[in-house]
C-alpha positions as a Markdown table, in Angstrom:
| # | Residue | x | y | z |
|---|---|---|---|---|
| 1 | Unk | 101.3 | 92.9 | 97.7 |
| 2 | Unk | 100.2 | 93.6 | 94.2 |
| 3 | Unk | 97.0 | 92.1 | 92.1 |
| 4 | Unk | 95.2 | 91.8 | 89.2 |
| 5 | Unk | 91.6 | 92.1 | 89.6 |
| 6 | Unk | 89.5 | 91.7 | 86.7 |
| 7 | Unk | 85.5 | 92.8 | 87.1 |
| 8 | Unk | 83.0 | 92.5 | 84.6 |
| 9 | Unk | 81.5 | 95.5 | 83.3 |
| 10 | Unk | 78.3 | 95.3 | 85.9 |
| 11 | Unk | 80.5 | 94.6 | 88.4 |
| 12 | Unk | 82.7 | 97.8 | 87.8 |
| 13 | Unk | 80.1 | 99.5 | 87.7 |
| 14 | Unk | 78.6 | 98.4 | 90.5 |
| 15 | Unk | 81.9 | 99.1 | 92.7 |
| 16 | Unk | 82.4 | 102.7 | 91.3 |
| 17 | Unk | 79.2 | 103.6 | 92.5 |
| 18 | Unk | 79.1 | 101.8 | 96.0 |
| 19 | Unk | 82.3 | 103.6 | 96.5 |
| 20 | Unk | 81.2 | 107.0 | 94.8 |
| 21 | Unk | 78.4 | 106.4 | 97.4 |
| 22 | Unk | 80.6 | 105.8 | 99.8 |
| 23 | Unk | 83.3 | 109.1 | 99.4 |
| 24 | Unk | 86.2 | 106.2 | 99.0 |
| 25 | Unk | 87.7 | 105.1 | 96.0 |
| 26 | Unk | 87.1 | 101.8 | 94.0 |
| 27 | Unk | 90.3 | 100.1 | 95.3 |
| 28 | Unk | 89.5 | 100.7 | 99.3 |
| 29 | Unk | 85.8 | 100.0 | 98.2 |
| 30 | Unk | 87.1 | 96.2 | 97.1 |
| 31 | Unk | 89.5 | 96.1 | 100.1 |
| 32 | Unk | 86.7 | 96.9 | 102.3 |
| 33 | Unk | 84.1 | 94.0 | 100.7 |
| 34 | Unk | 87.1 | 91.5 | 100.6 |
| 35 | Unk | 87.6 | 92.1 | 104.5 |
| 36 | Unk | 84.0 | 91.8 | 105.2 |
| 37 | Unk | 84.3 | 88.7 | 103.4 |
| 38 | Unk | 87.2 | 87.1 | 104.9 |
| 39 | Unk | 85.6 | 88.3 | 108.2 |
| 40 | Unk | 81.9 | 86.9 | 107.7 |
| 41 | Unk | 83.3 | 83.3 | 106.9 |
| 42 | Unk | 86.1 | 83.3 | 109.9 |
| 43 | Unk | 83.8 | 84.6 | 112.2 |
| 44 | Unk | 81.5 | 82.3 | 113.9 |
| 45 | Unk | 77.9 | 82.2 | 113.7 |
| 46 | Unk | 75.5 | 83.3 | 115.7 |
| 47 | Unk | 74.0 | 79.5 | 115.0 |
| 48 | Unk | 77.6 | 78.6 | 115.8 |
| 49 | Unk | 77.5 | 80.2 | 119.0 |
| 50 | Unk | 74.0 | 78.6 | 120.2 |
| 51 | Unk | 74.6 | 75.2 | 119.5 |
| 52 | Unk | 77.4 | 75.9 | 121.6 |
| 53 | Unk | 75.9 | 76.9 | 124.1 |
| 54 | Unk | 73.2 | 73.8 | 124.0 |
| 55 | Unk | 75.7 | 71.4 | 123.8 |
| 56 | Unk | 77.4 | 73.1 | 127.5 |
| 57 | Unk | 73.9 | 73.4 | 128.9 |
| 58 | Unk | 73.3 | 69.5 | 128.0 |
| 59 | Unk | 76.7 | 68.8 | 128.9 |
| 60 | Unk | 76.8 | 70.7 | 132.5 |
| 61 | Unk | 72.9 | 70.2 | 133.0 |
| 62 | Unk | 73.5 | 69.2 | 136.5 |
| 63 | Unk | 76.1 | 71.6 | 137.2 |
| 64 | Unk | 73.7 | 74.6 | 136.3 |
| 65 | Unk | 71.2 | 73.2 | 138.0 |
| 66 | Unk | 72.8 | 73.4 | 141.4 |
| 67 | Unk | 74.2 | 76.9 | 140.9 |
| 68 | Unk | 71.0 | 77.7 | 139.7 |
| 69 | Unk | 69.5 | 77.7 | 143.6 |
């Protein structure tokens, strides 16, 4: 699917030369940053992940506690 993206001029710049960096062009360059960012805000957390796992360990205190001996 096609799109319009419209940068300013610092932003432009700033993507050809992460991509120049990079050996890729300036539209994988923006595919790649709009991945990381659908992937950063769909992925959980690592605080995500530890309240998790306080909330089981509060939950299933008892539980662990038996398996634990």
């Amino acid at each position: 699917m096609a799109m319009t993206l419209r940068l300013s001029e610092a932003e432009d710049a700033a993507l050809a030369k992460t991509a120049e960096q990079l050996g890729i062009s300036k539209h994988e360059a923006a595919r790649r940053a709009i991945r990381e960012l659908i992937d950063s805000v769909s992925t959980p957390s690592m605080s995500d992940w530890l309240a998790a796992a306080e909330y089981v360990g509060r939950r299933d205190r008892e539980l662990l506690d038996r398996l634990a001996q």
